[in-house]
Structure formats: structure tokens, C-alpha cells
N, C-alpha and C positions, 0 to 999 in steps of 0.2 A: 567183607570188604577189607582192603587192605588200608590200615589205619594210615601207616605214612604216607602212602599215593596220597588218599585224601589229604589227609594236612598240607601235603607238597600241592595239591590242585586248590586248592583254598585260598594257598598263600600266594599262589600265581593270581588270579581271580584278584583278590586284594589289591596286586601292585596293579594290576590294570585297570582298578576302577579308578584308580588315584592319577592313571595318568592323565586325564583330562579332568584334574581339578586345579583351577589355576591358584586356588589361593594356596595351595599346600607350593606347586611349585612356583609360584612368584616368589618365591624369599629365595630359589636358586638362580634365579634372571638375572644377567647382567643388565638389564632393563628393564623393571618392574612395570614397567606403563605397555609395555607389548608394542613400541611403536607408537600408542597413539598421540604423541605429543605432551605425554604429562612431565613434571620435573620431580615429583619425589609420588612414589607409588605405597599404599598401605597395606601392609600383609595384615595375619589374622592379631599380631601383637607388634609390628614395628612399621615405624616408616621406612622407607627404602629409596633414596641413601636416607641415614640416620642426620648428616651434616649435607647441606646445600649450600652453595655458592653464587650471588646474584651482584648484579651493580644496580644502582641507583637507577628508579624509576624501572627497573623490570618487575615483571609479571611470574609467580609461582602459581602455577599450577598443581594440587595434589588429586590423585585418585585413588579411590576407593578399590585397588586390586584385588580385594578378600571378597569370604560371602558373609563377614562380621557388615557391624553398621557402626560407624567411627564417627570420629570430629575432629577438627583442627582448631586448639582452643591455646590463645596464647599467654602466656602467662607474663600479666601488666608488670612483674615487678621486674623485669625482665629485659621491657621494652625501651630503646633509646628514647631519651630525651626531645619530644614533639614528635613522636613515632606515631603515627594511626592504629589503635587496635584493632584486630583481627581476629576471626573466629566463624564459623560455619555456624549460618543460621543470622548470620550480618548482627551480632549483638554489638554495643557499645562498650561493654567490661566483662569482664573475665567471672566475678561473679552471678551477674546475668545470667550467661553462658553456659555455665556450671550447674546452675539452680534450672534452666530448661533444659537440660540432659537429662535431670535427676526428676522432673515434673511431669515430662511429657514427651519426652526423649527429641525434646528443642534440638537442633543444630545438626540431626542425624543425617551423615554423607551413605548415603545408601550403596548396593555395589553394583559396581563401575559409573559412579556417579563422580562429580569433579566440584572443585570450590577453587578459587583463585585468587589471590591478593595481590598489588602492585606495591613495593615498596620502594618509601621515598624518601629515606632517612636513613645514613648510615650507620652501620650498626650491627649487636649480636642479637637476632630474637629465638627466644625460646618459647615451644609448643610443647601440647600432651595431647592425645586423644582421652579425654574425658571416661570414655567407659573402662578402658584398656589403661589408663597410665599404672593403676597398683601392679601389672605386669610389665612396665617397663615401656612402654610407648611414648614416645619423648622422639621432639625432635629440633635441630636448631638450623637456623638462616642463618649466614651472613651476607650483611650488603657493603659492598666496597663502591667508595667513590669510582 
């Protein structure tokens, strides 16, 4: 057999299994959500967009675009002042949240699963996906009057 055929037929095989893998290509999407209405879409290590933009009393919608299993976990020290906390899994604090990640894998947004939050406070908030942040999964709101 001819070695390089082979490797060149392999590596064809390869790119084709990959192209109906959305989590590898949703991090090339100019629209992580596919259309279906989400506002910030989660590859295997990022939110996407990284920064979101919202007004007062709107709704964020995140989905779960990978085949990882994520969270939207926001971090209280973070949060405006009389801000509602937020997190997947409806915890009350950041530490809660964190501790049923680590327990039972509490809060887990499974894939193409969705969590949503309205906020009603203006303001900078900052998130992490709990499993993923030591890789950099961070991501921030802001809400404009």
C-alpha cells in the first residue's frame, strides 16, 4: 500500500467527520446560536460573543452550542448594586452554585440546552462557566439604561 495515499485518505476522512461537528465549528459562526434565538452561544471553552449588550429589563438567553456540559455562574463580587443573582441551576449565590457543580454537577446546561436571565439593574456583570473557567470561559453583560 502506498503510505502517502493512505495518510492523504485519512486525513480527508478526518476533515469530514469534523464537518458535522458543531461544537468544533460553532466557534467559526458568525452566529453561535444557529438561528435559534439565543444571545450568547457556548463553544467547548468560550462564550460566544465573549461581551453582550442588553437594556434594562431585557432577557439573555445563553445556549449550550458544544457537546461539553457548562454553566452560567455569575460572579457576586461583580454584581451591581441590588442586581438579582444569576446562575444555571436557579441558585441564590455564587457559592452555592459552585459547590453543586463540584457535588453533583448542580447547574449543568446540557447541549443545546438554554438558561435565561432578565436583568433589571444597570450595570457590568460578570460570568464563568464553572467547569471551564481555569480555561478561560468568562463572560460579561452589560445592561444600559
Amino acid at each position: 500500500m502506498n503510505r502517502r495515499a493512505y495518510l492523504a485518505s485519512v486525513g480527508t476522512v478526518a476533515s469530514v467527520g469534523l464537518a458535522g461537528c458543531t461544537s468544533v465549528l460553532g466557534v467559526f459562526e458568525d452566529d453561535p446560536c444557529g438561528g435559534d434565538g439565543c444571545d450568547v452561544g457556548m463553544t467547548r471553552n468560550e462564550f460566544v460573543p465573549e461581551e453582550y449588550e442588553v437594556r434594562v429589563g431585557e432577557t439573555v438567553v445563553w445556549k449550550n452550542t458544544s457537546g461539553a456540559d457548562h454553566t452560567v455562574t455569575a460572579l457576586e463580587n461583580t454584581l451591581p448594586e441590588g442586581a438579582a443573582y444569576f446562575a444555571t441551576g436557579d441558585y441564590e449565590d455564587e457559592r452555592t452554585a459552585r459547590d453543586a457543580w463540584h457535588e453533583y454537577r448542580g447547574g449543568r446546561l446540557g447541549t443545546r440546552e438554554t438558561y435565561e436571565h432578565t436583568f433589571e439593574v444597570p450595570g457590568t456583570y460578570d460570568y464563568i462557566c464553572e467547569p471551564h473557567v481555569r480555561g478561560g470561559m468568562v463572560g460579561t453583560i452589560i445592561v444600559t439604561e
